[in-house]
C-alpha positions as CSV (number, residue, x, y, z in Angstrom):
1,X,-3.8,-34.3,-26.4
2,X,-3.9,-31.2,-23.9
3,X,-0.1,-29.5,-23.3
4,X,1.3,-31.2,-20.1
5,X,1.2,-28.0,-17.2
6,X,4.2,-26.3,-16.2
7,X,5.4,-27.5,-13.1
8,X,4.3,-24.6,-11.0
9,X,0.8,-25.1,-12.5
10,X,0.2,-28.4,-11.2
11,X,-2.8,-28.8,-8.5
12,X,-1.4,-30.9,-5.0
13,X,-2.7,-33.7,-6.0
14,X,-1.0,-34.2,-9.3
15,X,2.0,-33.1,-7.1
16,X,1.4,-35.8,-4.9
17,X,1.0,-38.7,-7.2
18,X,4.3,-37.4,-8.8
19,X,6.4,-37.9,-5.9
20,X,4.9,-41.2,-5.3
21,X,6.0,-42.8,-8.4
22,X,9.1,-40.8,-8.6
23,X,8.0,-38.4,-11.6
24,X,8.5,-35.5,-9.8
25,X,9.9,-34.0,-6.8
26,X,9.4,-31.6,-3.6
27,X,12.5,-29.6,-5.1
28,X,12.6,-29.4,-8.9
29,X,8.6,-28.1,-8.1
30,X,9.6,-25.8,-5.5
31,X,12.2,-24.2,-7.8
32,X,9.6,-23.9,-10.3
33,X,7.2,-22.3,-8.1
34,X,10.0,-20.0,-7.1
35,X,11.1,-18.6,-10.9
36,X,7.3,-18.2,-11.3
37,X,6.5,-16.2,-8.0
38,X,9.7,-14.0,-9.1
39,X,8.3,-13.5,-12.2
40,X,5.1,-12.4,-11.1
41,X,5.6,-10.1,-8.3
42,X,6.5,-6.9,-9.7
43,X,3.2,-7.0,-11.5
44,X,1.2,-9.0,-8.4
45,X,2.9,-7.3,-5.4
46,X,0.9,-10.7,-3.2
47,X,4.2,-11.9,-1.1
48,X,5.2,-10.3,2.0
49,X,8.7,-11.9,4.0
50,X,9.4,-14.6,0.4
51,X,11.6,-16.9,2.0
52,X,13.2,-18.9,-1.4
53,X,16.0,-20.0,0.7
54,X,13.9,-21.3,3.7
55,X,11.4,-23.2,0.9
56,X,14.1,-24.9,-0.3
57,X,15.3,-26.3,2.1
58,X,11.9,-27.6,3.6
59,X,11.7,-29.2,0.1
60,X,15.1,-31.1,0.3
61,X,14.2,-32.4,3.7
62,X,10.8,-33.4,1.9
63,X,12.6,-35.0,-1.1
64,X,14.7,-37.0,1.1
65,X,11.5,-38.2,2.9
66,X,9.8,-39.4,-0.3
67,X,13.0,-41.0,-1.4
68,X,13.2,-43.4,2.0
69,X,9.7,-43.7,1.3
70,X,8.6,-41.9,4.6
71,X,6.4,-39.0,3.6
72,X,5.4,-37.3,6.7
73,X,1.2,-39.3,6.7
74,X,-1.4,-39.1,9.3
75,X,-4.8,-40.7,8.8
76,X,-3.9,-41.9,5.8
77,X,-3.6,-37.8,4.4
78,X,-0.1,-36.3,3.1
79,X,1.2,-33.0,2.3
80,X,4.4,-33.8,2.5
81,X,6.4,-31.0,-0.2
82,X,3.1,-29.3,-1.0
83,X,4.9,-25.3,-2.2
84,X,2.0,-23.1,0.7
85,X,1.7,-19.1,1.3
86,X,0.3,-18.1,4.8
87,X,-1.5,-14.7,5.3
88,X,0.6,-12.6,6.6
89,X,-2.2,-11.9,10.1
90,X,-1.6,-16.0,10.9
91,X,2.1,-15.6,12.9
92,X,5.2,-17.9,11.5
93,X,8.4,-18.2,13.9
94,X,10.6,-15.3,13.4
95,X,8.8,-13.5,11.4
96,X,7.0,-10.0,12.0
97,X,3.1,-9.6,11.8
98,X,2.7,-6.2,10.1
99,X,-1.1,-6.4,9.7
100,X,-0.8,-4.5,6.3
101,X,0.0,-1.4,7.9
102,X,3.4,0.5,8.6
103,X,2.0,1.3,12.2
104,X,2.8,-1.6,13.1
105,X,5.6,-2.4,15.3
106,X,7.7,-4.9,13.7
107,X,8.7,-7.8,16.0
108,X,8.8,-11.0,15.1
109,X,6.5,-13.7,16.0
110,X,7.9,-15.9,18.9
111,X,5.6,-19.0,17.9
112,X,3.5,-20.3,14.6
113,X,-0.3,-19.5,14.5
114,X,-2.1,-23.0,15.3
115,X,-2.7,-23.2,11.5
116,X,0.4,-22.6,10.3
117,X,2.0,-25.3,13.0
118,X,-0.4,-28.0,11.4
119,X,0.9,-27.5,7.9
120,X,4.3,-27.3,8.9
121,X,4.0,-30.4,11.0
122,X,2.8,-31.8,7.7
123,X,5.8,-31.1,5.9
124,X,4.5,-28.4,3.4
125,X,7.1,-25.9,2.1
126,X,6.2,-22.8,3.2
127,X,7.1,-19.8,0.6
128,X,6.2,-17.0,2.8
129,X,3.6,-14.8,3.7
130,X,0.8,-13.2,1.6
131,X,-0.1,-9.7,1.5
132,X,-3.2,-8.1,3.4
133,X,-4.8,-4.4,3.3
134,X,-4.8,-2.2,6.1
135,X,-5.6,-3.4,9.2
136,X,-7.6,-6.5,7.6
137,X,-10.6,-3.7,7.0
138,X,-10.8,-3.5,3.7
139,X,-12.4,-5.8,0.4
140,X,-8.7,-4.8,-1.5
141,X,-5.4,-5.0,-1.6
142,X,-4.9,-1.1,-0.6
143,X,-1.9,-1.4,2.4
144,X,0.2,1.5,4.0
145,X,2.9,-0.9,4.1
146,X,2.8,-3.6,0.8
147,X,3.1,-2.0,-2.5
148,X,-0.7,-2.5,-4.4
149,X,-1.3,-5.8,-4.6
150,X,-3.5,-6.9,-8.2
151,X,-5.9,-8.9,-9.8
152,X,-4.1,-11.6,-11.7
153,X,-6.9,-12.1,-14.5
154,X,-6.5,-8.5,-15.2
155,X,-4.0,-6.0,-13.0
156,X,-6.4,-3.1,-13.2
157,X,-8.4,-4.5,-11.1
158,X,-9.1,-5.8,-7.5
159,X,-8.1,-9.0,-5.8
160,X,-10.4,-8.4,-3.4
161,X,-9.5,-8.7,0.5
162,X,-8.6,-9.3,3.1
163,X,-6.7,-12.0,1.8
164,X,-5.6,-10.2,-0.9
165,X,-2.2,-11.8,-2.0
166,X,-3.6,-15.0,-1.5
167,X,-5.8,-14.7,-4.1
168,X,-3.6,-13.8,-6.2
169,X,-1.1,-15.5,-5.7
170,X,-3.2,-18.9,-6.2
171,X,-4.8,-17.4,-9.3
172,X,-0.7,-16.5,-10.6
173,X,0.7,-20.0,-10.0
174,X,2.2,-19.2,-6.8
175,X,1.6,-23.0,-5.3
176,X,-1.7,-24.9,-5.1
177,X,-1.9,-24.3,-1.2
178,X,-2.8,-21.0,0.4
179,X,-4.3,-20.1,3.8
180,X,-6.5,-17.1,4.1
181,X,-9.0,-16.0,7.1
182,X,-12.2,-14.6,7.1
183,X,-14.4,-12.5,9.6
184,X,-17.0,-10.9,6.9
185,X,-15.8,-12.2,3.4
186,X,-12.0,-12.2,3.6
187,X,-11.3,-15.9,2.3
188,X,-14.0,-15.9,-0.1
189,X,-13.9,-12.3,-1.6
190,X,-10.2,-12.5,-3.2
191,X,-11.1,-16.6,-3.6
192,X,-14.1,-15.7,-6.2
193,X,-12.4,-12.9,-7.5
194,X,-9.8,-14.8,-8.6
195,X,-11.4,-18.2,-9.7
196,X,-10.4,-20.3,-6.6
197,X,-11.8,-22.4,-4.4
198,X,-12.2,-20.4,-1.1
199,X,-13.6,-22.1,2.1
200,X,-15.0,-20.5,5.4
201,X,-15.4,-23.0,8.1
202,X,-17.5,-23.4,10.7
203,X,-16.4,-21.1,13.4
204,X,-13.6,-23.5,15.8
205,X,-13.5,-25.8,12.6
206,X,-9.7,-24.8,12.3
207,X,-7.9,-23.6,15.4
208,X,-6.6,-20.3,15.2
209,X,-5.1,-18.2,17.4
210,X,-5.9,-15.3,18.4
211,X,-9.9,-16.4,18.1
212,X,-12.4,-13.9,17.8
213,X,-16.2,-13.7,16.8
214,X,-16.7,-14.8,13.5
215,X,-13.1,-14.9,12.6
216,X,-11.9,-18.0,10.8
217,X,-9.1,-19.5,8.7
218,X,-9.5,-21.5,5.5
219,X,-8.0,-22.6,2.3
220,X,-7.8,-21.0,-0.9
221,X,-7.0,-23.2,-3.8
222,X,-7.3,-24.0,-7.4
223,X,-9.5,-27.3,-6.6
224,X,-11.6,-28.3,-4.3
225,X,-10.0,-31.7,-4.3
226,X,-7.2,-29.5,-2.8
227,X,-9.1,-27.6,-0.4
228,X,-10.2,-31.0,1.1
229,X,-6.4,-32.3,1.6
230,X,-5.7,-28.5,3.6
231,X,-8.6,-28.8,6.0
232,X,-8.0,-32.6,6.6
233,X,-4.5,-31.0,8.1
234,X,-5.8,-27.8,8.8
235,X,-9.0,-29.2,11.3
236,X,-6.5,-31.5,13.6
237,X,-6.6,-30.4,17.1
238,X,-3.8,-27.4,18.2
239,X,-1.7,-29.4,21.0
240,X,-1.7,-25.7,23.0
241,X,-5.2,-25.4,22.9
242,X,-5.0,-21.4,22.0
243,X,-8.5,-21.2,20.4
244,X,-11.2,-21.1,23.0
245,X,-14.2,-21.0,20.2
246,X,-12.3,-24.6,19.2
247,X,-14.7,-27.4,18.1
248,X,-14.2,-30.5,19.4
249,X,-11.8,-32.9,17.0
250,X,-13.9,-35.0,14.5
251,X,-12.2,-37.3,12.1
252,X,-13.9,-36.3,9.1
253,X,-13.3,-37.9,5.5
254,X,-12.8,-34.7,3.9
255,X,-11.0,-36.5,0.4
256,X,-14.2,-38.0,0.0
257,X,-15.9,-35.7,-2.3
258,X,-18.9,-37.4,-3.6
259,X,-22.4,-36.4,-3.6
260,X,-25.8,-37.7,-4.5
261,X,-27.6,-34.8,-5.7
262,X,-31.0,-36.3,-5.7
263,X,-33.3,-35.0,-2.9
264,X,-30.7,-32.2,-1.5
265,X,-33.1,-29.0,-0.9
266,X,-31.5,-26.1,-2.0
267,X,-31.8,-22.0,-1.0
268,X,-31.8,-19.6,-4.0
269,X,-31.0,-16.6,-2.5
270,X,-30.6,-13.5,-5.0
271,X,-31.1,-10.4,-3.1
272,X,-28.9,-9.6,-0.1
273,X,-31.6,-7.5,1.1
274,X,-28.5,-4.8,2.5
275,X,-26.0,-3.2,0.9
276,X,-25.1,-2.6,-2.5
277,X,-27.6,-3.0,-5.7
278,X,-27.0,-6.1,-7.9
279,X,-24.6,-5.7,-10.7
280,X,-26.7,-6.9,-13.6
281,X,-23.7,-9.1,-14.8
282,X,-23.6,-11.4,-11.3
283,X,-27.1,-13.1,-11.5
284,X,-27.4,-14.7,-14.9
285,X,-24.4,-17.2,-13.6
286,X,-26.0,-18.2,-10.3
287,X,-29.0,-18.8,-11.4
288,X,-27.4,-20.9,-13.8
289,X,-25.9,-22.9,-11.6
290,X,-29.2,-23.5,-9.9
291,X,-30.9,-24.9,-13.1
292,X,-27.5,-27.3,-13.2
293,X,-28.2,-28.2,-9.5
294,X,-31.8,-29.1,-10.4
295,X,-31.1,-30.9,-13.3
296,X,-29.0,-33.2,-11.1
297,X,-32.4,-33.9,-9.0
298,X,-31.9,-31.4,-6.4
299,X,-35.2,-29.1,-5.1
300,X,-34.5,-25.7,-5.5
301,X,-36.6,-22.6,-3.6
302,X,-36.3,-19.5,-4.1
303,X,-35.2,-17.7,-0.2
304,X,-36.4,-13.8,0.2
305,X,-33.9,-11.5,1.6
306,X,-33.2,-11.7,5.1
307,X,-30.5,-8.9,6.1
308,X,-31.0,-5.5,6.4
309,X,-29.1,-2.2,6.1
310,X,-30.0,-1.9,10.1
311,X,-27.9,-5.2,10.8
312,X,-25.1,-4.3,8.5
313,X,-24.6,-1.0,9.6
314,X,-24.8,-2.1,13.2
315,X,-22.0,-4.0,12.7
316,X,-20.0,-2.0,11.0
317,X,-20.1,0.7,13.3
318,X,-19.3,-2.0,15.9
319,X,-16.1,-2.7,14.1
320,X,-15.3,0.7,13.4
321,X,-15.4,0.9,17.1
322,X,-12.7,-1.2,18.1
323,X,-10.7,-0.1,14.9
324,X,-10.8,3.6,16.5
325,X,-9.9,2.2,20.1
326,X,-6.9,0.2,18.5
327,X,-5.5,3.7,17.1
328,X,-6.2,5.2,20.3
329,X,-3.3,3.1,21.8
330,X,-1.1,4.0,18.9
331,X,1.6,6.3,19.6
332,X,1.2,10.1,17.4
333,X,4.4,8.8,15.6
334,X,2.8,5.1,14.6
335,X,-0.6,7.0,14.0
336,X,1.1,9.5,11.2
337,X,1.7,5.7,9.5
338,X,-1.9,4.6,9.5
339,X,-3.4,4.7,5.5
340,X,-5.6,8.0,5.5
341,X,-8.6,5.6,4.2
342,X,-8.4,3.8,7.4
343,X,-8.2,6.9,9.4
344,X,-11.3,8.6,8.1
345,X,-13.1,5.2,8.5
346,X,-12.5,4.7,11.8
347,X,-12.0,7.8,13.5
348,X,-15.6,8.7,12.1
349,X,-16.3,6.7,15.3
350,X,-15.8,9.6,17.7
351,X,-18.3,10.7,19.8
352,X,-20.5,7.5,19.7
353,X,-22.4,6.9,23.1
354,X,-22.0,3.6,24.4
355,X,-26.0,2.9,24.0
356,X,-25.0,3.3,20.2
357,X,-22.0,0.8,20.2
358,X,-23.9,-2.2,22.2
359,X,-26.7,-1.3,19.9
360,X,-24.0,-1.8,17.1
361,X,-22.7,-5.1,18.6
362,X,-26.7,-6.4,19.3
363,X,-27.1,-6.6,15.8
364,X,-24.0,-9.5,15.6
365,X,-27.0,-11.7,17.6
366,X,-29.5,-10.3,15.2
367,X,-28.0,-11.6,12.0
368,X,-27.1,-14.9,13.7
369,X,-30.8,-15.4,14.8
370,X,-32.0,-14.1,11.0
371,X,-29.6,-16.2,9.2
372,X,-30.3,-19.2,11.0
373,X,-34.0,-19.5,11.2
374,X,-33.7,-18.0,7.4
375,X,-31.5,-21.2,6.0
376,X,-32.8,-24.5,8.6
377,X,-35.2,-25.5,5.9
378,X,-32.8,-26.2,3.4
379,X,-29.9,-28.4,3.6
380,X,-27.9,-25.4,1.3
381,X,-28.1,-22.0,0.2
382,X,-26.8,-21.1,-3.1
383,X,-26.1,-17.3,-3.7
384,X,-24.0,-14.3,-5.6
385,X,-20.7,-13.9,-3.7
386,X,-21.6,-10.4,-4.0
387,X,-23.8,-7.7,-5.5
388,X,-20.5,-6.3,-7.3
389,X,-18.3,-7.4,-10.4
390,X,-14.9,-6.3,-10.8
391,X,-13.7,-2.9,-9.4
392,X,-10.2,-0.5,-10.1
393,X,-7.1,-2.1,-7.9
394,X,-6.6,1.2,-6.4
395,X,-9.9,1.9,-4.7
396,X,-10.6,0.3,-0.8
397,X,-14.1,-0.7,-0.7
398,X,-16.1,-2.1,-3.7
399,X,-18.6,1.0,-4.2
400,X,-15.0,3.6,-3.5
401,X,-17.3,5.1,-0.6
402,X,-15.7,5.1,3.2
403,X,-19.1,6.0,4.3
404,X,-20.4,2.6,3.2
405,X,-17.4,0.2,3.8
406,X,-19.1,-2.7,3.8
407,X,-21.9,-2.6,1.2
408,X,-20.2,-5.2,-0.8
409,X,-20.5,-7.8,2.1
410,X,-24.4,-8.2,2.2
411,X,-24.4,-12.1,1.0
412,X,-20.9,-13.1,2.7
413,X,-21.1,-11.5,6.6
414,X,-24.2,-13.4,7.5
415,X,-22.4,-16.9,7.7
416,X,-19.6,-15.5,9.7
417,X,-22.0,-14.5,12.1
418,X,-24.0,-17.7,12.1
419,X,-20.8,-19.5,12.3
420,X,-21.8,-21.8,9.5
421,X,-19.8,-23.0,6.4
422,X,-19.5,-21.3,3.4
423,X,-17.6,-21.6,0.2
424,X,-16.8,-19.2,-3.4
425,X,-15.9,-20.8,-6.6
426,X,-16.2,-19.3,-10.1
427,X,-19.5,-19.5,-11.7
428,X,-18.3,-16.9,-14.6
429,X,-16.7,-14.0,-15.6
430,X,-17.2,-10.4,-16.1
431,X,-16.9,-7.6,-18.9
432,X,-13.3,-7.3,-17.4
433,X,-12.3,-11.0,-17.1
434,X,-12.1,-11.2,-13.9
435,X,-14.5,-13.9,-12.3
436,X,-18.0,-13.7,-10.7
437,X,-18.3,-16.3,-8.0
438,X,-21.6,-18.6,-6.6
439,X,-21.0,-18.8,-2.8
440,X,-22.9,-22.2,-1.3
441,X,-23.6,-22.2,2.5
442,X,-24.7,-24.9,4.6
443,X,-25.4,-25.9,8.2
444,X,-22.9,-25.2,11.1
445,X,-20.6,-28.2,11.4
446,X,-21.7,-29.7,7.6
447,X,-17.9,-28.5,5.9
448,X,-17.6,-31.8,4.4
449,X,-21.0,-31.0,2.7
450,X,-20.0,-27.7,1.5
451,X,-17.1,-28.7,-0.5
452,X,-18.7,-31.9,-1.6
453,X,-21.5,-29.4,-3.3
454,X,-18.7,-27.3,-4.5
455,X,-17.1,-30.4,-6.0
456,X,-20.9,-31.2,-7.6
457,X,-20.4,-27.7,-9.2
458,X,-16.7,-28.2,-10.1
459,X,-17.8,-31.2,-12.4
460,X,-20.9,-29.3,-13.9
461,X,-20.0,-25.9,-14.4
462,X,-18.6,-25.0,-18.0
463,X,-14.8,-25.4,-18.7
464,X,-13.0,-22.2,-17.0
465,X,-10.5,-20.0,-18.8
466,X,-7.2,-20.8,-18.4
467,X,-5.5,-19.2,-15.3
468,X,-3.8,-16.0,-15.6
469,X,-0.4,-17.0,-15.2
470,X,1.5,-15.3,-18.1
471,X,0.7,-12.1,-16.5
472,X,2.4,-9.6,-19.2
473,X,-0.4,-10.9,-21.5
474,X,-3.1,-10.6,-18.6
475,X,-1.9,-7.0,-18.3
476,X,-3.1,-6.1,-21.5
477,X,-6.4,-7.1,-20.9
């Protein structure tokens, strides 16, 4: 018989059925989760503003709920003493927004982000924040103001960013719930690169506050079963209405995972067409995952590349805009703070004529139009998360080049600007041991279809590794 998990281990929805028949509860797993996030974080460095003392005493008032038998339940969906990290850009009451950056003035958050109010409506126990680089600009953990947050499969290496300590943090055992956001590859970059389950919505799918094109939240989990239960609470409506790209409320049945394979047309997309050149270790697993897919009576095409270094350097200067005119409203004082990385990114901005920075911003509509007209004949796309495998913890940007930032987001920026769905989940591993990822895309609004093909996936691909949560003996790796 397999070893029973340790408690901190356990995916939500084993949680779940624990406190419903008594076996476990919100605090004896929140405890658990606590001694294993202190054991972990001198090596992990993924927490920012821990709050042990807080957590526990969401997960006695959760306990005492399940003991009257009055889990906090909406639509049939519960949460209720579910341990949850929040990246540190989504604002919790009382709590400073740092941004990853010591520039940052440090005052605390006068009200919860839309998505963290939904969970905490829901009665998850909220650890604490999760780590982020500088800024939000960079595929790492590299931060002026976090100590260097690492890979949990192997510490030498990347968790890949924005989200960085939610990666690893899921990876690590830090609680099956974490919420990550995403304008260009920041849920799914540190999701693949750390085994879980990392969804990008559709754009407005889950109100967030402050909105912004392309800029989404999403869950990043061990399942996909448990990615379903955080958008079913992540997706209700904000009361405040504070996102203006919101979709309208649609009661989806997002714990219904099933899928009929038979029929679906599929994408096989296996050049970016922009950016960096393909790792020779990242194919072999996607394309395996398309023979599974086919196997299962899905019609799979081959898709030729669609992006170009044009569009991606468009945007990019576009962003390195708006990160130069940020700095321009710092102080000298909070400037002198900024990481040097991020200063020689985005000051390399100077001197751009305006024709150049709406050229820059044109090429937003240009990938949305390519992208869109690209995937409409399938009903999903199946790709490589990225041209790269696994890359040293210390270095920003996947290729270690500030003069090509974001090579590494060739396959990943297209659906933000497209606004549709998009989800990484490991397909295999690299020399390192830390995992490659297959990234499946489908239509705007189709997020239920997404993680039902990641769930088809989930059940077909080979058994993983175990997770890296006995970290001295991931650090030798």
């Amino acid at each position: 018989m397999p070893a029973t998990p340790p408690l901190h281990a356990l995916s939500a929805t084993e949680m779940l059925s624990g406190y419903r028949d008594g076996a476990l509860s919100p605090v004896e797993i929140t405890e658990a989760v606590i001694a294993q996030i202190e054991r972990c974080e001198p090596q992990l460095h993924a927490t920012y503003a821990f709050d042990p003392d807080g957590a526990l005493q969401m997960a006695r008032q959760s306990e005492a709920r399940w003991q009257a038998g009055t889990p906090i339940t909406r639509d049939g969906i519960t949460i209720d003493g579910i341990p949850t990290t929040i990246k540190e850009n989504i604002a919790t009451k009382g709590v400073p927004v740092p941004l990853g950056s010591a520039a940052s003035l440090l005052s605390p958050a006068t009200e919860d982000a839309p998505p963290a109010a939904r969970m905490r409506e829901a009665g998850a126990v909220i650890l604490g924040k999760t780590t982020m680089p500088e800024f939000g600009m960079f595929s790492s953990g590299l931060s002026s103001f976090h100590p260097l947050t690492r890979n949990a499969w192997n510490t030498a290496m990347n968790p890949g960013g924005s989200s960085a300590g939610a990666g690893a943090a899921g990876a690590a055992g830090y609680g099956p719930f974490h919420i990550g956001t995403d304008i260009g590859g920041s849920v799914r970059f540190p999701a693949g690169w750390n085994g879980l389950v990392g969804l990008k919505p559709s754009l407005g799918r889950i109100p967030i506050a402050p909105p912004y094109m392309g800029r989404v939240a999403g869950p990043m989990c061990r399942t996909v079963e448990d990615a379903a239960l955080m958008m079913a609470v992540l997706s209700r409506p904000d009361p405040a209405e504070r996102d203006s790209m919101n979709l309208p409320p649609e009661a989806l049945p997002w714990t219904d995972l099933d899928m009929d394979l038979k029929g679906v047309r599929i994408g096989l997309w296996l050049e970016a067409g922009c950016g960096m050149a393909l790792d020779p270790q990242v194919l072999p697993p996607v394309e395996a995952a398309a023979r599974a897919f086919e196997a299962a009576g899905a019609i799979v095409e081959p898709i030729d590349p669609w992006m170009t270094n044009d569009m991606l350097d468009g945007l990019e200067l576009f962003w390195r805009v708006r990160a130069a005119t940020d700095l321009a409203k710092m102080s000298p004082e909070q400037r002198a703070r900024v990481l040097p990385l991020y200063l020689e990114w985005a000051l390399s901005a100077d001197g751009l004529s305006g024709f150049e920075v709406f050229g820059g911003f044109e090429q937003s509509v240009v990938i949305r139009n390519r992208t869109v007209a690209a995937t409409q004949g399938f009903d999903y796309v199946l790709s490589p998360l990225s041209a790269n495998a696994s890359f040293p913890a210390e270095w920003g940007y996947a290729n270690n080049d500030v003069t090509r930032p974001m090579d590494q987001i060739g396959f990943t920026l297209p659906f933000n600007m497209s606004e549709q769905p998009a989800v990484a989940l490991c397909c295999g591993y690299d020399a390192n041991g830390v995992p490659l990822a297959l990234q499946i895309a489908g239509h705007r609004f189709d997020d239920l279809g997404v993680l039902r093909m990641a769930h088809a996936w989930e059940q077909m691909r080979p058994a993983m590794r175990p997770w890296p949560m006995d970290l001295p003996m991931s650090a030798m790796r």
